[in-house]
N, C-alpha and C positions, 0 to 999 in steps of 0.2 A: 484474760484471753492470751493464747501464748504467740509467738512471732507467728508459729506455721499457720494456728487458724485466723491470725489478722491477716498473712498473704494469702491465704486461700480466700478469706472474706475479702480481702482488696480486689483480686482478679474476681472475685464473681461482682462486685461491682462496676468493673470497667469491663466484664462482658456482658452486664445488664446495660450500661451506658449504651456500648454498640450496636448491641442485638438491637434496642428498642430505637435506637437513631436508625437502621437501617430500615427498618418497618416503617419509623415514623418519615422517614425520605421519600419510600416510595410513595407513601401517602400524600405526602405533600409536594411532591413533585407530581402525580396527579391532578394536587389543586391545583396548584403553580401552575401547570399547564392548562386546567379548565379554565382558569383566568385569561391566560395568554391568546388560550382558542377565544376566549371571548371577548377579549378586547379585537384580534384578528377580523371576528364575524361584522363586527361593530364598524370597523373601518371599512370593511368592504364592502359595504351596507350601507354606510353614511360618509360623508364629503367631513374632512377635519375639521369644521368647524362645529359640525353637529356631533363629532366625535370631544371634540372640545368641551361640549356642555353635558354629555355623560359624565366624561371624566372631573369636571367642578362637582356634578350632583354627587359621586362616589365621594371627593372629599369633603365634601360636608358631609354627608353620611359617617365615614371615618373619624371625623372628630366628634362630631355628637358620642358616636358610640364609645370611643375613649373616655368619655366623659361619663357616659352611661355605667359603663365596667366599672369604673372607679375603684380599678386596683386590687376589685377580688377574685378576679381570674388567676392572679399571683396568690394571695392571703389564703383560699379558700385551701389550694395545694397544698399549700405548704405548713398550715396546720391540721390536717385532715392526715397527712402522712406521718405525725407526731403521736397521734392518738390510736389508742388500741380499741376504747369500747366506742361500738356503733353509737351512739347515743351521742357521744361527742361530733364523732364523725358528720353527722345527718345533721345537728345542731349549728356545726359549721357551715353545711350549706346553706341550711335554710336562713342561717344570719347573712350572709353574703348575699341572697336570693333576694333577703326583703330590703334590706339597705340600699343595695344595686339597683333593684325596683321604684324605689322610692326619687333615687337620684335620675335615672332614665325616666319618668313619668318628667320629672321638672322640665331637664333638656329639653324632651319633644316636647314638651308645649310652651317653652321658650322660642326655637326653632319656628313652630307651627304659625307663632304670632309674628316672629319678624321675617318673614321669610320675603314679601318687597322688598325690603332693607340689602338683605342678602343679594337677589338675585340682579337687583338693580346696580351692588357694588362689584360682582364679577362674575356677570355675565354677558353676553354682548343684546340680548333682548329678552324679550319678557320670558321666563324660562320657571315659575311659581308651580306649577301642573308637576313639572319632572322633580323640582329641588323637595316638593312636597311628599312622591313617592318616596325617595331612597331618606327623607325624615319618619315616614313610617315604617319602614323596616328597622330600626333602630331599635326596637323595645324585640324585636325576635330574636338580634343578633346578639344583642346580648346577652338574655335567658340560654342561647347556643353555648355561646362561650363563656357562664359559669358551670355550664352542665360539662364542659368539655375542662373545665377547671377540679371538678369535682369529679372526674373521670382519670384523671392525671395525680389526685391524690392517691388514688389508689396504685400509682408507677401502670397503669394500663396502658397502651395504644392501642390497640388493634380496636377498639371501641369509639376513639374517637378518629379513627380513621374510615369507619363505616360510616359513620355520621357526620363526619364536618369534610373529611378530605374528598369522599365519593358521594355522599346521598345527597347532601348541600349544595358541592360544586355542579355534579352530575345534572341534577334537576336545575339548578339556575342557567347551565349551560342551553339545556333541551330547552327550556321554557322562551329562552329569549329567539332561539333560534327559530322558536314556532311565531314569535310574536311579532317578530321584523319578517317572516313572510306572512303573515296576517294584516301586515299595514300599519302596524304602532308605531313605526319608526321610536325616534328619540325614549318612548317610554318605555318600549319594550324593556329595556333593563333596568328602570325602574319596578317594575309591577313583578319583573324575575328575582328582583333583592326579597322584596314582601314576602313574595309565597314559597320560593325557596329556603329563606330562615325558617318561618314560622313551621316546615317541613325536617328542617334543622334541631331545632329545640326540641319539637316532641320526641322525633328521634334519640339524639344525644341522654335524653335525661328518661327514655325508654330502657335503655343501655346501663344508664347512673343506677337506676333501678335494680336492673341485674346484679350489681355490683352489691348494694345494699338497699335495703327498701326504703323507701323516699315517708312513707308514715310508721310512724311509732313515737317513741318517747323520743326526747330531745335535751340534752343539755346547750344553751345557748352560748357561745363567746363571742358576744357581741362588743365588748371593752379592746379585748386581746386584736379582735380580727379590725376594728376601725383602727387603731392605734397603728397597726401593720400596715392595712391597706391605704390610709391614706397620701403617706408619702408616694406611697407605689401610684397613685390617682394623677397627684401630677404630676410625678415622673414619665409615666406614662401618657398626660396632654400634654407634655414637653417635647416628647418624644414623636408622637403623632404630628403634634404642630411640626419638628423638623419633618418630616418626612411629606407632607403635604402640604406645607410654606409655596414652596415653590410651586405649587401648582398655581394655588390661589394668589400668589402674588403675579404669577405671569397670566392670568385671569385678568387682575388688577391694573397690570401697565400694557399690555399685548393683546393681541385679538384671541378670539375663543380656538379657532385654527392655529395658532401658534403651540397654545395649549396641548392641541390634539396632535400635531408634529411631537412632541417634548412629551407625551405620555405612550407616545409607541414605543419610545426610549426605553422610559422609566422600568414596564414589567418586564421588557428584556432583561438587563441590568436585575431587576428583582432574585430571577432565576437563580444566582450566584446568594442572594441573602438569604430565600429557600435552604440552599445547600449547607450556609453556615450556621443554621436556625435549628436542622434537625438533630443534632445532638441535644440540643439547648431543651429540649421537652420533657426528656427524665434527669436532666443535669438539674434542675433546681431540686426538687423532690430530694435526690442524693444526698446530695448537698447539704439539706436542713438535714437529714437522717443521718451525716457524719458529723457534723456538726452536733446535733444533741447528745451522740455517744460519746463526743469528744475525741473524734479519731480525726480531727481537721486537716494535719500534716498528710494523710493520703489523698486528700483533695487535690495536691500540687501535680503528684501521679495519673489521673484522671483529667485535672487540665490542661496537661501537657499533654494527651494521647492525643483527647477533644478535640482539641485548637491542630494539632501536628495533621490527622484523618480529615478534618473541615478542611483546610486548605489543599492536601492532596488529591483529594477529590473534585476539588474547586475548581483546580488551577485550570484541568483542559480547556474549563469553558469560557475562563477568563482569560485565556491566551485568543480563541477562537473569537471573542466581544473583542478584544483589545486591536489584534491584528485587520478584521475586517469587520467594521461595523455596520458600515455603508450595505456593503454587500448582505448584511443580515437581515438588518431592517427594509430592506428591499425586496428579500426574496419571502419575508414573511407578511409585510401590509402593503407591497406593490410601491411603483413608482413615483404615486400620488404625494406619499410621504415624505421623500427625500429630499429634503434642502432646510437651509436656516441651520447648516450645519450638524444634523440628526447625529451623525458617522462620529463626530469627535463628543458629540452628547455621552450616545450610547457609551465609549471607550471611557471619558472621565465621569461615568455613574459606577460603570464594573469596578474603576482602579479604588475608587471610592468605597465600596463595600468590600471589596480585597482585602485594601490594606485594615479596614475596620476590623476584617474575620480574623488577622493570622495574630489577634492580640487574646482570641479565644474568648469564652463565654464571660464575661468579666461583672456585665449586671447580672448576670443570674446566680453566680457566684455570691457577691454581695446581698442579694435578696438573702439565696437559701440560710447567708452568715446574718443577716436580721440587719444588713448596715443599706437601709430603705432609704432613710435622711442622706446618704450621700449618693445614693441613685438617684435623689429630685437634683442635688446639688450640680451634678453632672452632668445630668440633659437640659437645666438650664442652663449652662454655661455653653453649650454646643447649640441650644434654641438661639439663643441668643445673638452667635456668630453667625446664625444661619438665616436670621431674620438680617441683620448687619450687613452681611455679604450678598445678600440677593437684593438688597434694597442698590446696593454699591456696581452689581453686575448686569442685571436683569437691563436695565434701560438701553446701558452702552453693548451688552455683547446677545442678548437675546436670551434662546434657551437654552446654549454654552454657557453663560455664565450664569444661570440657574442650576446646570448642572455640578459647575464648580463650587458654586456653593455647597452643595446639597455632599456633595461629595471629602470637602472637605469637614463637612459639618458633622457626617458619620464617622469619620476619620479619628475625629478629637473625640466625639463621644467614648468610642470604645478603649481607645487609648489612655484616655486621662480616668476611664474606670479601672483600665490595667494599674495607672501607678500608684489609684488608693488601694486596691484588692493587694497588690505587693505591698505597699506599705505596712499594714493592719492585719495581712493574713500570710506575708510569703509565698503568695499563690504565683505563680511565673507558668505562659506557654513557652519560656525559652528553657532547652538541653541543646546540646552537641547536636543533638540530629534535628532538631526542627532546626535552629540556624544553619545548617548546613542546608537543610532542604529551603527557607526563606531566600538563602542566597545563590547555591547552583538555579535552581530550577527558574527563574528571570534572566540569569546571567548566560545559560546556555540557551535556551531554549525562545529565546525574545529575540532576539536577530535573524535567524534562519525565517522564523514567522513571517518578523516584517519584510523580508527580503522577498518570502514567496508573494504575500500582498500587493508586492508594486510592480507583480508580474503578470498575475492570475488574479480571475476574480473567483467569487464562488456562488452556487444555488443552492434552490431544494433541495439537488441529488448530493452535491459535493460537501455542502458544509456538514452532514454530518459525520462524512467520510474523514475530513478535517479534522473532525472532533476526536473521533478514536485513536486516529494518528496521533494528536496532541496529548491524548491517555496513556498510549504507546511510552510515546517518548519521556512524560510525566515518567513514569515507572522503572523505564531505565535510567534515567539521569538520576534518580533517587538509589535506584540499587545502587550503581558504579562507583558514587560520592559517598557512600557507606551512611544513610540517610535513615536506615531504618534500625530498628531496635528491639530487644526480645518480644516486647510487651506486646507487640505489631503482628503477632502470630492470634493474638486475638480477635480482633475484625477480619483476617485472611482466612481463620477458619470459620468464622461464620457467614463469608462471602461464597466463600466454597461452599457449606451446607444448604445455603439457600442458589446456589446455581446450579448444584449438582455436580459439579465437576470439578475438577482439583487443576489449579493455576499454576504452570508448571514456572520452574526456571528462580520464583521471588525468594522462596524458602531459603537457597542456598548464601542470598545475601543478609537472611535476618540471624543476628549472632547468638548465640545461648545464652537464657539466664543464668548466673553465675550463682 
């Protein structure tokens, strides 16, 4: 291959990166949102304590199903994107399908038998009806998300955005909303997990189909694909345990309403991981695909853009969580919420998943390079701090120091996979322009913020008004600091093509390729 068609082939990769992050955003900023609307509904529906014991039943639901996956939501991708003849392709899935199967049948009927155990260790009463529901949606959510796995071999989105970002969220939104004014109270979101995956799955792998036909011959790689996915299995309950540690340990020492204050938090705060997540959906896929041709060194190009656009994008709304918290979580689940410190929760969840993002896609990276074994290595050693820390916080400072745990725990995760990814691959999201953007855009733009904060408060109507100004201002402290880079003309044209309209004033600060 000669220079010109490796950089022609480079930029059509890092305009495949964008294009399908920018798809995959609105997609899941979608969910993200049907989530958010539905924890919102939930609250204002139910008194924090009974919002409390949703949020326990979701984490346990969430770690069964981590357990359930067992890795080949990863595996099934990223050998499926390797192979040329169907027969492997479909072989791949269907070995991930029955494996996956096999290991989700155990779980829930582990789950199903101790579920006194459970609910009697974190929850505040008998609570066996609801913990039971979101154990039976475990075996659809799964079957979802290998279908949306073997949808993503194919570098697709728009497919698993019909099916997991709208048909899934959409119908478990509507369902629960019919079923809290029908009188379900607490199970209503229970019985919306059930019948909304199982709406899920058929969908998703309705779609799979499309793509390739789900019967025919098969060649199986059942060796290749456990050998993969397992590390990836408990990397990923590594990873889950951090991320809902904290729930269930403030289950464990706190009342169920403590719970339910510290998870209005939580999905706020999420919004920003959303953001730093959607590039990450065709980044692995790439990744193995540069990787196998041996073109590794343009990967560095790619996750510098990745990581450089994640944060840019990011930042408004982490300035907007950061500056006023108080006022957020307030104007979105009411006043009922507000205390035990929610205001400085939400702000050290945001700084937490921030500073995780601006180190860029770093386990995905590592996956698509095959180093699986130091992705388990990694999120235990951040499991680990974050069980450590919450045991150390939770008692003396509440759901503050749940948060700081949790916060520092994703911190170190991502970080300390940045310094093996550098180590073993020389993959870096540091150039001139991302540290320059890392460092103006806090240094200028974090003062005036907190200044207006201890002035004014803000609403419905004003925070979003907020928001765009802090877009605004994102944008020019990034031109003026000379922040952006040829490569940058890539997502600005395809931001433009998909709004229609041409962004005036940015162009003049992005400099020429040379």
């Amino acid at each position: 291959m000669t220079s010109n068609e490796e950089m022609a082939d480079d930029r059509t990769g890092l305009t495949g990166v964008v294009s399908s992050a920018s798809l995959v955003l609105v997609g899941s900023l979608l969910g993200s949102s049907s989530k958010l609307v539905e924890r919102v509904i939930i609250a204002r529906f139910l008194p924090p304590g009974s919002y409390g014991e949703v949020s326990l039943g979701i984490a346990v639901m969430s770690l069964g199903l981590t357990f359930g996956i067992a890795g080949f939501d990863q595996g099934i991708p990223r050998f499926m994107s390797r192979f040329e003849d169907e027969r492997d392709k479909r072989g791949t899935w269907l070995t991930g399908l029955a494996l996956s199967g096999i290991v989700t049948l155990v779980v829930t009927a582990l789950l199903l038998t101790r579920l006194e155990w459970v609910t009697s260790t974190i929850f505040d009463n008998e609570a066996s009806r609801l913990a039971a529901l979101f154990v039976l949606a475990i075996p659809m959510l799964v079957g979802q998300s290998l279908g949306v796995g073997g949808v993503r071999g194919f570098e697709n989105t728009i497919y698993r955005t019909y099916a997991r970002d709208l048909l899934y969220n959409g119908l478990r939104l509507g369902l629960l909303v019919a079923l809290l004014l029908a009188g379900f109270g607490v199970f209503a979101a229970g019985y919306a997990y059930v019948i909304a995956g199982a709406a899920g799955f058929l969908a998703i792998h309705y779609f799979l189909n499309r793509l390739m036909s789900l019967r025919g011959p098969v060649r199986m790689h059942g060796r290749q694909l456990l050998w993969f996915s397992l590390p990836l299995l408990f990397s990923a309950a590594v990873t889950k345990l951090l991320s809902q540690i904290d729930t269930i340990m403030l289950g464990y020492y706190l009342s169920n309403a403590s719970v339910g204050i510290y998870d209005v938090a939580y999905p706020l705060a999420l919004g920003l991981g959303v953001i730093f997540s959607s590039f990450g959906f065709i980044y692995l896929p790439l990744t193995s695909r540069f990787d196998a041709s041996g073109r590794r060194g343009e990967l560095d190009r790619v996750h510098k853009l990745t990581a450089k656009w994640t944060v840019l994008v990011g930042f408004p709304v982490f300035l907007t969580f950061a500056a006023f918290p108080a006022d957020i979580v307030n104007a979105v689940f009411g006043d009922e919420y507000i205390g035990q410190g929610v205001g400085a929760t939400l702000a050290i969840l945001s700084s937490g998943f921030f500073v995780s993002g601006m180190a860029g896609y770093c386990q995905n990276a590592l996956s698509g390079l095959g180093y699986t074994r130091s992705i388990l290595a990694v999120n235990v050693i951040s499991a680990v701090a974050n069980i450590v820390l919450n045991v150390l916080l939770i008692p003396q400072y509440g759901i503050v120091g749940a948060a700081a745990a949790s916060a520092l725990s994703f911190a170190t995760l991502n970080w300390v996979a940045f310094a093996f990814l550098y180590h073993v691959a020389g993959i870096s999201p540091f150039s001139r322009y991302t540290v320059k953007m890392y460092v103006f855009l806090p240094l200028l733009l974090f003062p005036p913020a907190f200044a207006l904060s201890s002035a004014v408060s803000l609403n419905l109507l004003t925070i979003p008004v907020f928001g765009v100004v802090a877009g605004i201002a994102t944008l020019v402290v990034c031109a003026v600091t000379g922040c952006f880079q040829p490569e940058d003309e890539i997502p600005l044209e395809l931001i433009e093509g998909r709004l229609g309209v041409r962004i005036p004033y940015i162009r003049r600060y992005i400099p020429d390729e040379n």
